[in-house]
C-alpha positions in Angstrom: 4.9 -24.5 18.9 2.4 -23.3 16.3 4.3 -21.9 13.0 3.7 -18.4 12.8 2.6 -17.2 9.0 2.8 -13.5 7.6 0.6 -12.2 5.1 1.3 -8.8 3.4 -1.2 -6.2 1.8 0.6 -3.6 0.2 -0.2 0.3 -0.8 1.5 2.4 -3.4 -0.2 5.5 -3.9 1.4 8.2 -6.9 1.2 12.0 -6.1 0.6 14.7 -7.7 2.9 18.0 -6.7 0.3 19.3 -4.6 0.6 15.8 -3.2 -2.7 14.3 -4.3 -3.6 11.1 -5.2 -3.3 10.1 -9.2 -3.4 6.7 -8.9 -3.5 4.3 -6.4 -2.5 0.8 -7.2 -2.2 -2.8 -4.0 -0.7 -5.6 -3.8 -2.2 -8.8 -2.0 -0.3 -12.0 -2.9 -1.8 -14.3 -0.9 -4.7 -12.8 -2.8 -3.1 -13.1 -5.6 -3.3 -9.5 -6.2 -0.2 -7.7 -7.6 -0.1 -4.0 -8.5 -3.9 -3.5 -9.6 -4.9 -0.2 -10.0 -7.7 0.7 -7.7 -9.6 4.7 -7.9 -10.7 5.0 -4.5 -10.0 3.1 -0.8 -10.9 3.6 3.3 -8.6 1.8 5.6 -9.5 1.6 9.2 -7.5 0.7 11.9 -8.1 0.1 15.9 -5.7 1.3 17.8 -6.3 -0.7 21.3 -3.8 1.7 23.3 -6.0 4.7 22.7 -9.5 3.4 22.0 -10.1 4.6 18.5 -10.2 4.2 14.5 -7.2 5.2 12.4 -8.0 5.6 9.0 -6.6 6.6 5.4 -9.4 7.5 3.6 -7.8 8.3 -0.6 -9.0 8.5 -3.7 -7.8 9.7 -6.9 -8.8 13.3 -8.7 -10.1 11.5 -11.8 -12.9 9.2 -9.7 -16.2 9.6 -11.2 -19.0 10.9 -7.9 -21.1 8.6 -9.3 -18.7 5.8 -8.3 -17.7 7.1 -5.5 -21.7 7.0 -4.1 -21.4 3.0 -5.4 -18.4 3.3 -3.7 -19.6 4.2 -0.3 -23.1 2.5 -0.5 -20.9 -0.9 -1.5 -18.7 -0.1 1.5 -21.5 0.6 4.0 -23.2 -3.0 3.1 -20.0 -4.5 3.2 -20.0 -2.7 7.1 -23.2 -3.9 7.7 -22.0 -7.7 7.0 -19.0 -7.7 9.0 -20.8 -5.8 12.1 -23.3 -8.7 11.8 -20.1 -11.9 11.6 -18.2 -9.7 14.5 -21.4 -9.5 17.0 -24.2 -11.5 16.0 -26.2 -8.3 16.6 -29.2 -9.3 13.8 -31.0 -6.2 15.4 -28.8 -3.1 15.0 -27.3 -5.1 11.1 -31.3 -4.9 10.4 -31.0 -1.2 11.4 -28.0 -0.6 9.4 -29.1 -2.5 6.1 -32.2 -0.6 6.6 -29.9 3.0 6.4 -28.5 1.3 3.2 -31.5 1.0 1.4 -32.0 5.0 2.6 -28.7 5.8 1.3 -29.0 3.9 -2.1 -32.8 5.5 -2.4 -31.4 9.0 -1.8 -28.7 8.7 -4.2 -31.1 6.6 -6.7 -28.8 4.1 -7.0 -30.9 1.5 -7.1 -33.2 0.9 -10.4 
């Protein structure tokens, strides 16, 4: 019988009294990750049962926009990357990477 392993990835994330975020800080030891301080983070999730994406989507009062368009231009890539290992659709990755370089031209990210 195959050994089962766990791996944990931990959030903590301090409130304001309004309740929003301050600071955010996660813990990955197998990462070895422990309590780093992040300003921003999307988590999705698939829910199987019901067909669709759960997701936490936080980030702290004091994150810069300007990051947070690196932010979401980093994150879309990173999308485009794992759509790409999960299908091996090289057509609709081209298509996305292609609405990354719109989104980074928009935003004149890139130099």
């Amino acid at each position: 019988m195959a050994k089962h392993i766990t791996s944990k990835i931990e959030l903590s994330v301090e409130l304001d009294e309004n309740r929003v975020p301050e600071t955010l800080y996660w813990t990955a030891q197998d990462g070895g990750i422990t309590n780093e301080e992040a300003k921003a983070m999307l988590l999705s999730v698939w829910d199987s049962k019901a067909q669709e994406t759960l997701r936490i989507d936080l980030w702290t009062k004091d994150m810069p926009v300007d990051e947070m368009k690196v932010f979401f231009h980093q994150t879309l890539v990173a999308m485009s990357d794992t759509f790409n290992r999960a299908t091996q659709d090289e057509k609709m990755t081209a298509t996305m990477k292609d609405f990354c370089d719109y989104f980074a031209e928009k935003l004149e990210l890139k130099k």
